[in-house]
N, C-alpha and C positions, 0 to 999 in steps of 0.2 A: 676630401676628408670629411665634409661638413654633411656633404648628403651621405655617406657611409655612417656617419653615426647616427645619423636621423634615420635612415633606412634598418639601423639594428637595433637601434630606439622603440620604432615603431613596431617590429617584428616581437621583439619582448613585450609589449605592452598586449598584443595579439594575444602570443604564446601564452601570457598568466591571466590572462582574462576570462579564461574559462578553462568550469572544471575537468577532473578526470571522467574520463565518459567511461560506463561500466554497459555490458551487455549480461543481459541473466542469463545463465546457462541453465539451474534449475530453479523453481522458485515452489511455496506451498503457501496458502492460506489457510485456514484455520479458523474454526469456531467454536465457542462454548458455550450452553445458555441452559438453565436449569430449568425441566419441565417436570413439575407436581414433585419437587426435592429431587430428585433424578438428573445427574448431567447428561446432555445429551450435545455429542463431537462428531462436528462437521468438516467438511471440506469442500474448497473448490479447486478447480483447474485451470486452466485456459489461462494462465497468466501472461501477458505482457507488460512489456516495459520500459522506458527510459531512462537510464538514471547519470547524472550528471556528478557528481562530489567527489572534491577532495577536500580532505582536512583541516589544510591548510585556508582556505577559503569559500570558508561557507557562502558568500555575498550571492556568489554564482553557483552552487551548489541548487537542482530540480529534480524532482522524480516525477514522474508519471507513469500508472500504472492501471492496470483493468484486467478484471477475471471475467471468464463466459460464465455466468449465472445458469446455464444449463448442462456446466459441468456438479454441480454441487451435491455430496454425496454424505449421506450421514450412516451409510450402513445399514438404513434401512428401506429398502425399496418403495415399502407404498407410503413410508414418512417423505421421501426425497419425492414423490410424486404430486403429494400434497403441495409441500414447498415449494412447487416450481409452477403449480397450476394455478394456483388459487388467486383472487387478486388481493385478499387480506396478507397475503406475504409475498415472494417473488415474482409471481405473475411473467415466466420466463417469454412468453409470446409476444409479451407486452413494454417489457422492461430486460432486455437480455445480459447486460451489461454492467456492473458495478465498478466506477471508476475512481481513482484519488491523483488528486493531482497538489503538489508541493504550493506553499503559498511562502513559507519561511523556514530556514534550518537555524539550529545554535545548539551552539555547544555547552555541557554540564557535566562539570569537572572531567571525567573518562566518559562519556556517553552523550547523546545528541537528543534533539527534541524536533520534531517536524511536525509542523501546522499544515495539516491539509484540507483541499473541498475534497469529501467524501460525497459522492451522487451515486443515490438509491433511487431505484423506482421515480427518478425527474426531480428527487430531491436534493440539494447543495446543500451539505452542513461544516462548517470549520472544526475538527478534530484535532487534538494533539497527543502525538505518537512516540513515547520515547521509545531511541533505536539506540544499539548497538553497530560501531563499524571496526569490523577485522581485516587486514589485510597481511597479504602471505606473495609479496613477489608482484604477479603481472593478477593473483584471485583476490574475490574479496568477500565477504558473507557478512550482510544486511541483516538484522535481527530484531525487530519491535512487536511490542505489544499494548494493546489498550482495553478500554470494555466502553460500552457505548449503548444509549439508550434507541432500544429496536423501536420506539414509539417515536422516535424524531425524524423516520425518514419513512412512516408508517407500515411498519413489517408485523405483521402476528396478529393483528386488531386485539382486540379483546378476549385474546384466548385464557379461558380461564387455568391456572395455575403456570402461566407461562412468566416465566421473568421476564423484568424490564429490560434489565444488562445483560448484554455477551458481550462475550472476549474473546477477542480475535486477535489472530498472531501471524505477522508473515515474516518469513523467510525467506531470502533469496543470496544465492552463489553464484558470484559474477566477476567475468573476467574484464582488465581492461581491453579497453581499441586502441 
C-alpha cells in the first residue's frame, strides 16, 4: 500500500509540474513604425514555436518562438528589399532569424505579462509583453502587443524621419497536445 501511494504521489507531482503544451496552428507577426508621419505595416512569416502554459501555473509556463526575417513583407516590394538587404536594418543574409524566448510569466488581474530575450541581428534585449490568453476546449489564441525602440537592437541607423518606436503584435491559435 505504501509504495502505491508513493508511486501515485510521485506520478501527480509529474503530472502538475508542467504546463499545458500548446502547438501553433496559425500564428502572425506584425509591425508598425511611423516613417516622415506616415504609418508604415509590416509583416512576417515563418513562425515557429513552443509554448508551454497553463493558467493555473505560471512557475512552469515557456514560450519560445522565431520568425524567418526573409519572410517580412510590408507591401511594398522594393521597401521589403531594402529591409532585408541593407546591414543598417535586417541584413537577412546575415541575420536570418528573429527570436524571443520567455524568461518569466505573471499574471494581472484578466491578462499576463511576459518577460522575454528578444535577439535581433545578435542582439539580446529583455522586453515586456502584455498578452491576452483565450481558451475554447482542446484551442487557445495567444494575443500581445508592445512597441519597442528599433535603436536597441540596431535596425534603421539613422534614417532620417524614421521613428524610434514600433509596435508589434503577435498572434497565434493553438491547439493543445
Amino acid at each position: 500500500m505504501k509504495r502505491i501511494l508513493i508511486c501515485l504521489l510521485f506520478v501527480n507531482i509529474i503530472t502538475n509540474s508542467f504546463a499545458q503544451q500548446w502547438r501553433p496552428v496559425t500564428a502572425g507577426v506584425s509591425f508598425k513604425i511611423k516613417m516622415l508621419g506616415s504609418t508604415v505595416d509590416g509583416k512576417f512569416k515563418g513562425f515557429m514555436g513552443v509554448i508551454k502554459f497553463d493558467a493555473k501555473d505560471l512557475n512552469n509556463a515557456s514560450f519560445v518562438a522565431s520568425v524567418d526575417v526573409s519572410t517580412l513583407d510590408t507591401e511594398n516590394n522594393l521597401r521589403n528589399r531594402h529591409l532585408k538587404e541593407k546591414e543598417d536594418f535586417f541584413n537577412v543574409a546575415k541575420y536570418p532569424v528573429i527570436k524571443m524566448k520567455s524568461t518569466k510569466i505573471e499574471r494581472v488581474g484578466e491578462t499576463y505579462i511576459g518577460y522575454f530575450d528578444l535577439t535581433m541581428k545578435e542582439t539580446t534585449k529583455n522586453i515586456k509583453v502584455p498578452f491576452t490568453f483565450k481558451q475554447e476546449g482542446n484551442n487557445a489564441t495567444f494575443s500581445g502587443s508592445t512597441t519597442i525602440n528599433r535603436r536597441d537592437w540596431a535596425v534603421g541607423g539613422g534614417t532620417l524621419g524614421l521613428s524610434n518606436d514600433v509596435t508589434f503584435t503577435i498572434l497565434v491559435n493553438a491547439v493543445a497536445q
